[in-house]
N, C-alpha and C positions, 0 to 999 in steps of 0.2 A: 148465431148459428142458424141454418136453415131447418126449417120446420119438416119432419116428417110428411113427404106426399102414402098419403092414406087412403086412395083412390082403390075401390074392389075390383079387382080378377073375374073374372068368366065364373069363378069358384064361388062369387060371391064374399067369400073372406077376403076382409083389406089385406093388401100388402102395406110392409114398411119401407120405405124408400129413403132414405137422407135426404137425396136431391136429387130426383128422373130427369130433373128436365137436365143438366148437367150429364148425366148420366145418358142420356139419347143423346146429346149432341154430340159427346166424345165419342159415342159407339159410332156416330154416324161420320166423324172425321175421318177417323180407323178406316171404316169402308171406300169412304172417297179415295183417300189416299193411297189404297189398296188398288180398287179397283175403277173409279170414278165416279162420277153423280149419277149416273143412270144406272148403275150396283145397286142404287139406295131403297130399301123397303120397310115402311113404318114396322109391319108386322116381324119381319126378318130383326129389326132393330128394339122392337118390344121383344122376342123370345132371346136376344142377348141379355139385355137386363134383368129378364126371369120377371116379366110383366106381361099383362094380358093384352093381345092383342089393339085392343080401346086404348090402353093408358096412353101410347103418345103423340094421340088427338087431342089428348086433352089438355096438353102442353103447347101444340102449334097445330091443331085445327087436320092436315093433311102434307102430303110430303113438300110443295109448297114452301106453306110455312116453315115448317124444318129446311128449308135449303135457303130461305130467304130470312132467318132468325142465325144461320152461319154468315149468310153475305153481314148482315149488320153485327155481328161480333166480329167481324174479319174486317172490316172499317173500321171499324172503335181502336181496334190492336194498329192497325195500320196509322191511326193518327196519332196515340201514343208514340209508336216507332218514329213516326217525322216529325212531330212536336220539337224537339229541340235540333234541328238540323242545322248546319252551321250555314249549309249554303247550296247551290243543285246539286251540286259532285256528290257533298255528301248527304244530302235527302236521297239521292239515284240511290247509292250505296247502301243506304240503311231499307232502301224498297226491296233492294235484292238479297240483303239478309231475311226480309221479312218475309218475303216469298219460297226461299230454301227452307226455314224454321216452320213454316205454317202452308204449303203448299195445296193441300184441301179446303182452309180459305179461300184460299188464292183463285184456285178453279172455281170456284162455287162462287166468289163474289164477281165477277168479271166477265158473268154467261147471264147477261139480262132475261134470258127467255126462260129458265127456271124458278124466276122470282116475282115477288107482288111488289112490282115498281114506285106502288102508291103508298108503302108500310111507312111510317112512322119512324119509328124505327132504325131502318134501312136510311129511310130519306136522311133522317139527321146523320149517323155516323158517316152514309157517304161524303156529305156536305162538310164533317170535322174534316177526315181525310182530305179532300178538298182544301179546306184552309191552311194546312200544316204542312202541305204540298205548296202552296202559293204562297206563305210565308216563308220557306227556305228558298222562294227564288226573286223574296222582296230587294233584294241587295241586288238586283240584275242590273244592269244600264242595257238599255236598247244597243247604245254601239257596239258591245260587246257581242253581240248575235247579229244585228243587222236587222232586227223586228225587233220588237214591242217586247217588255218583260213578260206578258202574256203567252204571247207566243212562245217566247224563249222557254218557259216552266211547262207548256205542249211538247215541245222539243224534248227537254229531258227528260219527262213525263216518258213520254213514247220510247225513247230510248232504253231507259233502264223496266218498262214492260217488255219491252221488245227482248232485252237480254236476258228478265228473268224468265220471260215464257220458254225461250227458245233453250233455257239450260234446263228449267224443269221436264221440258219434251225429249230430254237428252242429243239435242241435235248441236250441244257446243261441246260434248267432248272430245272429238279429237281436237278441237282447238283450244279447250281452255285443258284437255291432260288434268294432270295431278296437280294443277295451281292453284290458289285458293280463286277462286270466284270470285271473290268482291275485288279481290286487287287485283285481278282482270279488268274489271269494268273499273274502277277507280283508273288505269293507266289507260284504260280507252277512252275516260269521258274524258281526261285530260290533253287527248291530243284532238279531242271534237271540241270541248269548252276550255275556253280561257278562263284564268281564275279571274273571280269575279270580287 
């Protein structure tokens, strides 16, 4: 169980916390997802948790930190999600569930210019992601696309960002309607990729 953060208020008297830093990231999801990343204000996201001002610097330094401590939980969740992928169709498909379920991730890890590119952190979980995405397109042949399996896992890559940004910005409703969205994109990559 996580240790009480005991960190003092403005008031000088500690607060009890369970778990702040948890506690800012989700408040600060909320807001993304609400309103965006540029919504986002430490101070604004310390009087949600009924903490002082200070306390959630001292969790991620300045807002920064906090936007680039989502991008590297929003990779870690993303490699889990394509870890067991059977193949691109379905790593695309499980990128575009994971963009629907967690879309303040999604925003936040994907806008390099709000984060510290150099983290730790960051660098590794991109990097899982990274493998778990190139591992669902090990089974490529080159003939099958006409490049390189490299290329090939760019391709669907790009693809299924392309379809889930474009449904999170709401510009595929009149064309995806009331249908499910992954077996959208499941019947689109399938008349773009051959099974592989």
């Amino acid at each position: 169980m996580a240790s009480a953060d005991t960190t003092k208020p403005a008031s000088g008297r500690p607060y009890h916390h369970g778990d702040l830093r948890r506690a800012i990231l989700t408040a600060a999801l909320d807001v993304i997802a609400a309103d965006g990343p540029s919504a986002l204000s430490l101070r604004d996201l310390a009087r949600r948790a009924g903490v002082s001002h200070a306390a959630p610097a001292h969790h991620f330094k300045d807002r920064t930190g906090l936007l680039t401590a989502i991008a590297a939980e929003g990779f870690g969740l993303l490699a889990a999600t394509l870890r067991d992928a059977s193949d691109l169709k379905d790593a695309g498909v499980r990128y575009v569930r994971f963009a629907r379920k967690r879309p303040a991730h999604f925003q936040v890890m994907f806008a390099p210019e709000l984060l510290r590119a150099d983290d730790l952190e960051l660098t590794t979980a991109r990097a899982l992601a990274t493998d778990s995405l190139r591992g669902a397109g090990s089974g490529v042949r080159p003939e099958d696309f006409g490049v390189d399996a490299r290329l090939a896992g760019v391709a669907a890559w790009s693809f299924a960002h392309g379809f889930a940004t474009l449904l999170l910005s709401h510009n595929l409703e009149g064309a995806v309607g009331d249908k499910d969205p992954e077996e959208v994109f499941r019947t689109l990559a399938a008349t773009l990729f051959r099974s592989t």
